[in-house]
C-alpha positions as CSV (number, residue, x, y, z in Angstrom):
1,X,0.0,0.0,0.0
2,X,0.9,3.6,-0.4
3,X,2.1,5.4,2.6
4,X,-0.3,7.9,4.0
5,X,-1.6,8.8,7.0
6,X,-4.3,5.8,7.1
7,X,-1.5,3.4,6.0
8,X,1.7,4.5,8.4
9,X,2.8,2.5,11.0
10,X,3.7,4.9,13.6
11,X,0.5,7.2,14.7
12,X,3.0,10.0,14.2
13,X,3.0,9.7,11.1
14,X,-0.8,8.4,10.8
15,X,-2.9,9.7,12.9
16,X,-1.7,12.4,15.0
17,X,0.4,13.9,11.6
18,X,-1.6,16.7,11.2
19,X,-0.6,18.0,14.4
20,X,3.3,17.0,14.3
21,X,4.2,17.3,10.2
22,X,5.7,20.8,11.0
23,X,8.6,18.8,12.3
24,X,9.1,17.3,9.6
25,X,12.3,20.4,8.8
26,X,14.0,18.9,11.6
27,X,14.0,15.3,11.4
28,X,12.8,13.9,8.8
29,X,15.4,12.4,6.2
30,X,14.4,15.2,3.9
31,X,15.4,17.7,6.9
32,X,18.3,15.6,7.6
33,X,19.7,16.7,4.2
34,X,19.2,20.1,4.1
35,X,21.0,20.1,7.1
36,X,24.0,18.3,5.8
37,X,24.1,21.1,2.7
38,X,23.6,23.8,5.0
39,X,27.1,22.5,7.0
40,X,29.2,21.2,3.9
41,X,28.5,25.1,2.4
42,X,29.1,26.8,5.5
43,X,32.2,24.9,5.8
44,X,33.4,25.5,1.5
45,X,32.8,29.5,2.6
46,X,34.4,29.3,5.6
47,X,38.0,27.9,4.0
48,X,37.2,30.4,1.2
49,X,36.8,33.0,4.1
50,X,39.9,31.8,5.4
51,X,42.0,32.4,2.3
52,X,42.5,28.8,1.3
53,X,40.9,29.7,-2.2
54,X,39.0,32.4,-3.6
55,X,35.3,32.2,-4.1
56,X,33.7,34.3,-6.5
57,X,30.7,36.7,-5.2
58,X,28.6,35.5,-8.0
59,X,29.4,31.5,-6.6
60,X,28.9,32.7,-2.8
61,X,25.4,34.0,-3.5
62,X,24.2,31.4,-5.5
63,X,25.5,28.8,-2.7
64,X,23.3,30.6,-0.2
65,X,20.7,30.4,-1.9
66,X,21.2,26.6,-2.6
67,X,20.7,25.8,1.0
68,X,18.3,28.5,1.9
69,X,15.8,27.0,-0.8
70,X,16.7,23.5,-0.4
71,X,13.5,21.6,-1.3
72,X,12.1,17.9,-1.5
73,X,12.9,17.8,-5.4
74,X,16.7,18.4,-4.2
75,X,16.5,15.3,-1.3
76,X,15.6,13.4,-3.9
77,X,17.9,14.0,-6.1
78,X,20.7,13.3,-3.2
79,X,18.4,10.2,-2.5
80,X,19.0,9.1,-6.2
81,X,22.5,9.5,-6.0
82,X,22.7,7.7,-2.9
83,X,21.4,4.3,-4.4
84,X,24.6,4.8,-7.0
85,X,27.1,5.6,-3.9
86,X,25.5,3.7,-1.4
87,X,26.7,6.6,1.2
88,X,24.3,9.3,2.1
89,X,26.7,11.8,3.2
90,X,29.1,11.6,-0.4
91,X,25.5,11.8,-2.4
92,X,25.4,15.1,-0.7
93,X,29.0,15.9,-1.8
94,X,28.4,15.5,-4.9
95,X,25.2,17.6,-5.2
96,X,27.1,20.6,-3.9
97,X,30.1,20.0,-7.0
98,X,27.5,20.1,-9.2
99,X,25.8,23.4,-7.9
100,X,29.3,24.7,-8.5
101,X,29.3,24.0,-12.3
102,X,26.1,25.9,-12.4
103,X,28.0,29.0,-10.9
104,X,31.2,28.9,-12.9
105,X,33.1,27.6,-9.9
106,X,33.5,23.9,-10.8
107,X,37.1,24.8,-10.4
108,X,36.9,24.7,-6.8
109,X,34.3,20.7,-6.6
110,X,37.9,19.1,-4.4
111,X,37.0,22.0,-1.8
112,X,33.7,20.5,-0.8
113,X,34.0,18.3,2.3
114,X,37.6,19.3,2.3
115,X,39.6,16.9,4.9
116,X,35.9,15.7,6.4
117,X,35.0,12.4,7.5
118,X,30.8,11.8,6.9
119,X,31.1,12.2,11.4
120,X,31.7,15.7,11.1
121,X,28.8,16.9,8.4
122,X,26.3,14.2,10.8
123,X,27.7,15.3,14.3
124,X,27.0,19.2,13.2
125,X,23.8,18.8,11.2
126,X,22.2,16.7,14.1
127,X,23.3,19.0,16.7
128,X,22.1,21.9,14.5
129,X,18.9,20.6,13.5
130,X,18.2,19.8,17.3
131,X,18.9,22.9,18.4
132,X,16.5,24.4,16.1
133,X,13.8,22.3,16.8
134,X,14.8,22.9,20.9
135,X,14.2,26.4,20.2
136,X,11.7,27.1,18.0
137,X,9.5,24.1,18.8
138,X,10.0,23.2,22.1
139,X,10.8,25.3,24.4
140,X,8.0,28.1,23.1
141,X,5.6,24.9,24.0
142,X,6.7,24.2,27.4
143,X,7.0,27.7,28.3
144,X,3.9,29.1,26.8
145,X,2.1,25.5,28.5
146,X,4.1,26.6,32.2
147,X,2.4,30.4,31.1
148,X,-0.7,28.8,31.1
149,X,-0.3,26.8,34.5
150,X,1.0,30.3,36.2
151,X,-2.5,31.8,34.6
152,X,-4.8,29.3,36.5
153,X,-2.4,29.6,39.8
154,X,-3.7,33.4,39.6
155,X,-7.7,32.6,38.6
156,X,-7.9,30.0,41.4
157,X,-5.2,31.9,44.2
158,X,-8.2,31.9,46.5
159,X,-10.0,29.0,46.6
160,X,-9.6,26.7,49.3
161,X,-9.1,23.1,48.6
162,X,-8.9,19.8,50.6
163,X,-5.4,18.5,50.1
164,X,-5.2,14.7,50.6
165,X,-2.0,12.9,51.9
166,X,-1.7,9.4,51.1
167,X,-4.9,9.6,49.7
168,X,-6.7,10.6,53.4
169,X,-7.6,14.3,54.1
170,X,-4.8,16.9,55.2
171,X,-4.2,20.4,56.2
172,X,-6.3,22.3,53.9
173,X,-3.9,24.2,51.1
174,X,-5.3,26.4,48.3
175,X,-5.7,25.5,44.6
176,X,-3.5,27.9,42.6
177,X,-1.0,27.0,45.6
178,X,-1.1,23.6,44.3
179,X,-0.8,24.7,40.6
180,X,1.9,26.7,41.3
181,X,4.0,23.5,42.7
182,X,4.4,22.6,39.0
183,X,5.2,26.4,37.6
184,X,7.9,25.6,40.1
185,X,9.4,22.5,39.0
186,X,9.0,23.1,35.3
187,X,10.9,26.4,35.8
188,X,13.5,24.9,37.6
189,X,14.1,21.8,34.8
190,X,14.2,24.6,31.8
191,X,16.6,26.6,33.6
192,X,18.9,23.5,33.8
193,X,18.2,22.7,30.3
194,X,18.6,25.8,29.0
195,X,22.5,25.7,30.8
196,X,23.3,22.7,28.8
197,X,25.3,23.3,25.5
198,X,24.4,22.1,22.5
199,X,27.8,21.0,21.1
200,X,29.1,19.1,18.1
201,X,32.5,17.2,17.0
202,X,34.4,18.5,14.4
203,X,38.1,17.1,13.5
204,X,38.5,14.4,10.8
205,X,38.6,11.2,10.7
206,X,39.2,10.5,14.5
207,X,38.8,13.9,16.0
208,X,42.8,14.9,15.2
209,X,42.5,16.8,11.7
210,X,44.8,14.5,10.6
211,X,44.1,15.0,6.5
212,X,43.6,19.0,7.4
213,X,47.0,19.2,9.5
214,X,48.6,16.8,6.7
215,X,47.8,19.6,4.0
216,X,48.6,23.0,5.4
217,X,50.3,21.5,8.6
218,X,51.3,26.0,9.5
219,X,47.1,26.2,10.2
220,X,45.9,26.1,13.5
221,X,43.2,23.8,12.8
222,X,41.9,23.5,16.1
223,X,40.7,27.7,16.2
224,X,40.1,27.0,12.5
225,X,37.5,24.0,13.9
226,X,36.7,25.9,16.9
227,X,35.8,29.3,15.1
228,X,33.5,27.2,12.3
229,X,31.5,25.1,14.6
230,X,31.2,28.4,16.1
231,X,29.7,30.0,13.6
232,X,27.0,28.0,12.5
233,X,25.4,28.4,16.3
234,X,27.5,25.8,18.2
235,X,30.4,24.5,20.6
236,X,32.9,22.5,19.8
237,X,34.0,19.5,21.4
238,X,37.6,19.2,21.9
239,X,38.9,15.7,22.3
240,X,36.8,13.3,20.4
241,X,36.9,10.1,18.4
242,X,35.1,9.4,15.2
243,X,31.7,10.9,16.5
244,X,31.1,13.2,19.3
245,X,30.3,11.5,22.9
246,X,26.2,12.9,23.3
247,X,27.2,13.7,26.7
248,X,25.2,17.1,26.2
249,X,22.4,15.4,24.1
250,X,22.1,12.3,26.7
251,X,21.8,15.6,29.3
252,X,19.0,17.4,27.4
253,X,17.3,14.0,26.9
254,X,17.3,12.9,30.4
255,X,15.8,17.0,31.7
256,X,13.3,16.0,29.0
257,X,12.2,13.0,30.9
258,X,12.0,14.8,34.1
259,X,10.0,17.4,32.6
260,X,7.9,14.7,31.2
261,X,7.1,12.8,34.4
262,X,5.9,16.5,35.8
263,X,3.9,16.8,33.3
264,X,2.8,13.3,33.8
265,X,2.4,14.0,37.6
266,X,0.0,16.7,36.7
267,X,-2.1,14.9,34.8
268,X,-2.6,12.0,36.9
269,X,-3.7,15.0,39.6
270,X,-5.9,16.6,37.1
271,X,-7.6,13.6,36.4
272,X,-7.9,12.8,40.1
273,X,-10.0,16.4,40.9
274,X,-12.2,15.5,37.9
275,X,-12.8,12.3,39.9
276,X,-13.3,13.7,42.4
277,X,-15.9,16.2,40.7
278,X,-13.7,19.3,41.8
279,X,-13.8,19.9,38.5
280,X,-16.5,19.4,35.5
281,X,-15.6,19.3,31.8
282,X,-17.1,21.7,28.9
283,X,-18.9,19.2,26.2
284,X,-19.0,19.7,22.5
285,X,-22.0,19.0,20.8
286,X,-21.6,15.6,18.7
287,X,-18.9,14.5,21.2
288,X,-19.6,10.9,22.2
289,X,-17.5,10.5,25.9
290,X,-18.2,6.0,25.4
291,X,-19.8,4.1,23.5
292,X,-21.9,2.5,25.7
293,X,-23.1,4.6,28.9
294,X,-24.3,8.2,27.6
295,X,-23.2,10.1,30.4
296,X,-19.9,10.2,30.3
297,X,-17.7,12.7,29.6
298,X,-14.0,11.4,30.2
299,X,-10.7,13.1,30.4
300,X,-9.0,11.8,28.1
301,X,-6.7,14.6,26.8
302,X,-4.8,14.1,30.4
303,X,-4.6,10.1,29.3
304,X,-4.0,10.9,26.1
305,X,-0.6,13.5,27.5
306,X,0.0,11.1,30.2
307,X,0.2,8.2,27.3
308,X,2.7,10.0,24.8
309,X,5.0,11.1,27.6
310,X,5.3,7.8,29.1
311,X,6.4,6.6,25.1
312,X,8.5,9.6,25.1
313,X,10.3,8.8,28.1
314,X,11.1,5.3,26.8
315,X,12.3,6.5,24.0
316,X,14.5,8.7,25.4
317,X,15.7,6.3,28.3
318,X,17.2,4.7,25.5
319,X,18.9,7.4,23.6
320,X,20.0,8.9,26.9
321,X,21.5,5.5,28.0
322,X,22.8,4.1,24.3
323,X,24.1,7.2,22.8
324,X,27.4,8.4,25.0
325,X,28.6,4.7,24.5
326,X,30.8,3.4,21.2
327,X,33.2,1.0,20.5
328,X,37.1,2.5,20.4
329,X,36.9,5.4,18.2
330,X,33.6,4.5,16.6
331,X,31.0,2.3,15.9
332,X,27.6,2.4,13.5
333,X,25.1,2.1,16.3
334,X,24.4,5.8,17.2
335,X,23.6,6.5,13.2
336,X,20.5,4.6,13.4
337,X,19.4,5.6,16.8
338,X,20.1,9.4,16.3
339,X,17.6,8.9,13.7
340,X,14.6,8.8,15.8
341,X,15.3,11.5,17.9
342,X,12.3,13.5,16.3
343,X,9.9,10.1,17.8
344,X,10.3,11.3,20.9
345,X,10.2,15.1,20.5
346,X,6.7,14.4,18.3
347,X,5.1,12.5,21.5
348,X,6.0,15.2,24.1
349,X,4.9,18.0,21.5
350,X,1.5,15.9,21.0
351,X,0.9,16.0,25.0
352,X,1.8,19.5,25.7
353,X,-1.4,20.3,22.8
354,X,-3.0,17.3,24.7
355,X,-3.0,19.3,28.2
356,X,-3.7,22.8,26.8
357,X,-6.9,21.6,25.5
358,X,-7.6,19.6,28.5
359,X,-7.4,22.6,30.3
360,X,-9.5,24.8,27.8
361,X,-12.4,22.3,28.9
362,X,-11.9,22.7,32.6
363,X,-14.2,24.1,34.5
364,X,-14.6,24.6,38.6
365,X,-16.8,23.1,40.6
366,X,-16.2,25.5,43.9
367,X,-19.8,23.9,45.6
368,X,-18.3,20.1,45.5
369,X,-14.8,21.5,46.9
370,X,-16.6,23.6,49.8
371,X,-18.9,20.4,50.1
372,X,-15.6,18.3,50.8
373,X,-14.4,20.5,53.1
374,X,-17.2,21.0,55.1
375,X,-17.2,16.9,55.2
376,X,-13.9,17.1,57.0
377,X,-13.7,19.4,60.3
378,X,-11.6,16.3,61.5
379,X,-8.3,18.4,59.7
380,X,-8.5,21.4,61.7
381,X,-7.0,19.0,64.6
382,X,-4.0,19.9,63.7
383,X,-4.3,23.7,64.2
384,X,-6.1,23.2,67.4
385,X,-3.4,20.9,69.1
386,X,-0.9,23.6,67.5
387,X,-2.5,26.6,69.6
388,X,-2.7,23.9,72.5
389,X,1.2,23.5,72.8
390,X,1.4,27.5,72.4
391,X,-0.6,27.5,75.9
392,X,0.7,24.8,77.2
393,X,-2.0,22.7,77.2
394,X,-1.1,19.1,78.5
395,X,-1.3,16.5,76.2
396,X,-3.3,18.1,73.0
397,X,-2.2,16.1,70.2
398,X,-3.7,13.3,72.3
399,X,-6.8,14.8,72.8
400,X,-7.2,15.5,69.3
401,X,-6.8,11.7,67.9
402,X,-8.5,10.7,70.6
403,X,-11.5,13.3,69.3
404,X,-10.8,12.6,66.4
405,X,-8.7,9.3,64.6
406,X,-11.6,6.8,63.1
407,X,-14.5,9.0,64.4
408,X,-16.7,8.9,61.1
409,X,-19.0,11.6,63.3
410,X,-16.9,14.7,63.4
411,X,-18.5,17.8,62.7
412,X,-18.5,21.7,63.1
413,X,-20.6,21.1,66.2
414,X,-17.9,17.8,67.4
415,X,-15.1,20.2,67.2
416,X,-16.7,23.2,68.5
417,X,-18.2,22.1,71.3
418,X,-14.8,19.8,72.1
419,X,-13.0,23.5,71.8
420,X,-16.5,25.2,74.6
421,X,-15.1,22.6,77.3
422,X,-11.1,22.8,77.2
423,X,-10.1,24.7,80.2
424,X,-8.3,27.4,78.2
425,X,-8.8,31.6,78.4
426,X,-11.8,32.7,76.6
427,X,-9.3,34.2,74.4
428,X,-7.6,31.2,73.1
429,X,-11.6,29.6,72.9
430,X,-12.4,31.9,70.9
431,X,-9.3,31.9,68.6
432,X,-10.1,28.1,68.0
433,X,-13.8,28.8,67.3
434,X,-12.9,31.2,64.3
435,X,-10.5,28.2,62.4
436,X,-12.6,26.7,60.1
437,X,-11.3,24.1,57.1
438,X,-12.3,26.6,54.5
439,X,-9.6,29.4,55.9
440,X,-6.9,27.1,57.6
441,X,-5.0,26.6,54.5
442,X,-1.7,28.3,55.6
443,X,0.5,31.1,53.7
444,X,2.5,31.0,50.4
445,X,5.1,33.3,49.0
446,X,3.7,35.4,46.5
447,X,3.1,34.0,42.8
């Protein structure tokens, strides 16, 4: 069968492709290419830059242009070529010389890829294309997604909530307080992703320019490495093998998966308050919620985000765990692997559209929360004993789980008329009489 979306193995590129296929210009093989021509003519005007030959203005221009419209006609065109070299990095060689002829430069085809092994057009063009797809993809959707958190933390500052310990009621906290626990962590994770360098190897054969020092051994190739790598937007790695060590990829990868498994706590507590019925969901008309009971109306774009980030976190287990590990100075195994590092991304950029329009449909259900904690007078225990062992009370936490551990029946009028016979100042009595589960929730910093 033809590949299409009803046809593709993988739901990213079936079912869910409409909302991913913008990624396709930084990891598909198409994208993979462009990137490739977009290093080996950086690198041709670079030496010319340097003086090793002179490139005419007419050639430089029309270069530019080459990669800056680089289009799906020209991957295949490489791809054709490929099936004749049977090495995906030369087919993209030999595009480039014959781009020269068309500028009058064919004079210049040997200083394409000069001194390169394939390692250093890959180890740039991944890195590159990664980078890209970190900045422009990813890191606007978990920001703008954290913006969005931050946003609810402000509507629902005030509103009282039940927390629950170990699944049993606790100290009363507030709700944006609790959103505001993931602004927090997320914030925290992109600040230590953001500190990680996106880096790339670039040295020959085995990381020792040993063609480029061979030729002009008076050039200090390691600034000459150091100021290209540089100048397409990354850091160079200085004592490599064959391939760069992922160190700094494995690192993004792995604040990735803590990021996810935030995200994934979140979800699971989302979908806990709409089991609980602290919050309702907006329905839209046709909508079926199952098959079989009417009623329902199910939160599935939490288990949908909670789904995707779990695969995405598998994924990048593996690429975190495989990657920084090759035989001696190189062997094949990263090239297939580094290949689905756009799997991954796909899945976490499908959840983070997965919880933005769970939240669209959220909507509060303040009666069932002040229901829940007008069930539970039993938690202002806690701030009674408290006040006790400011006076000196004997024994008060006693008292209180004696009042209060296992004892289905307490109430507003349990507690308050346990608090109208403790031999305290009227004072203090009435101190403990005002503490009510709805305003015992504590104090914050501000958000």
């Amino acid at each position: 069968m033809e590949l299409q979306a009803l046809t593709a193995i993988s739901p990213i590129d079936g079912r869910y492709r409409h909302q991913v296929q913008h990624l396709d210009d930084y990891f598909s093989e198409y994208a993979l290419m462009k990137y490739r021509v977009i290093v080996e003519i950086e690198y041709f005007q670079f030496l010319a830059d340097n003086r090793f030959f002179k490139l005419p203005a007419k050639a430089r221009t029309f270069l530019k242009q080459v990669a800056e419209e680089f289009s799906p006609k020209d991957a295949e065109k490489i791809k054709e070529t490929e099936k004749i070299t049977n090495h995906d990095v030369k087919a993209v060689e030999y595009f480039i010389k014959e781009k020269l002829d068309l500028c009058d430069a064919g004079h210049l085809k040997e200083w394409v890829h000069f001194g390169l092994t394939s390692q250093d057009v890959n180890n740039t063009s991944i890195p590159l294309s990664w980078k890209h797809a970190v900045e422009y993809e990813y890191l606007p959707s978990i920001l703008n997604l954290n913006n969005q958190f931050r946003l609810l933390a402000e509507t629902w500052r005030n509103i009282p909530l039940l927390a629950r310990t170990h699944g049993q009621p606790a100290s009363p906290t507030r709700l944006g307080k609790e959103i505001m626990v993931f602004v927090e962590r997320i914030e925290n994770q992109v600040e230590q992703f953001i500190n990680v360098p996106f880096t790339a190897k670039f040295g020959g054969a085995t990381g020792n320019f040993n063609a480029h020092h061979v030729a002009f051994p008076r050039k200090d190739w390691i600034e000459l490495g150091n100021n290209f790598v540089e100048v397409i937007g990354l850091q160079r790695q200085q004592f490599t093998t064959q391939i760069e060590h992922y160190d700094n990829l494995a690192a993004h990868f792995d604040c990735m998966k803590r990021l996810n498994t935030i995200l994934i706590d979140f979800c699971r507590d989302i979908w806990t308050y709409i089991s609980m019925d602290y919050f309702k969901q907006k329905t839209k008309k046709g909508e079926v919620g199952s098959s079989a009971m009417p009623h329902k109306v199910n939160p599935i774009d939490f288990e949908n985000a909670e789904g995707n980030l779990g695969i995405a976190n598998a994924i990048l287990e593996h690429l975190s765990a495989k990657l920084p590990v090759s035989r001696l100075q190189r062997d094949l195994t990263d090239s297939t692997v580094l290949r689905n590092i756009g799997v991954p991304f796909a899945h976490m950029i499908l959840a983070i559209r997965s919880i933005e329009k769970g939240l669209d449909k959220l909507v509060l259900n303040e009666k069932k929360i002040n229901e829940d904690l007008e069930d539970n007078w039993a938690v202002v225990a806690e701030a009674i004993q408290t006040i006790l062992r400011r006076e000196n009370y004997p024994q008060p936490y006693e008292a209180l789980k004696d009042l209060t551990r296992g004892n289905a029946e307490i109430n507003k009028k349990t507690i308050q008329a346990f608090i109208k016979r403790l031999k305290v100042s009227e004072e203090t009595k009435q101190e403990l009489l005002n503490i009510t589960p709805s305003n015992y929730y504590g104090v914050t910093p501000e958000f």
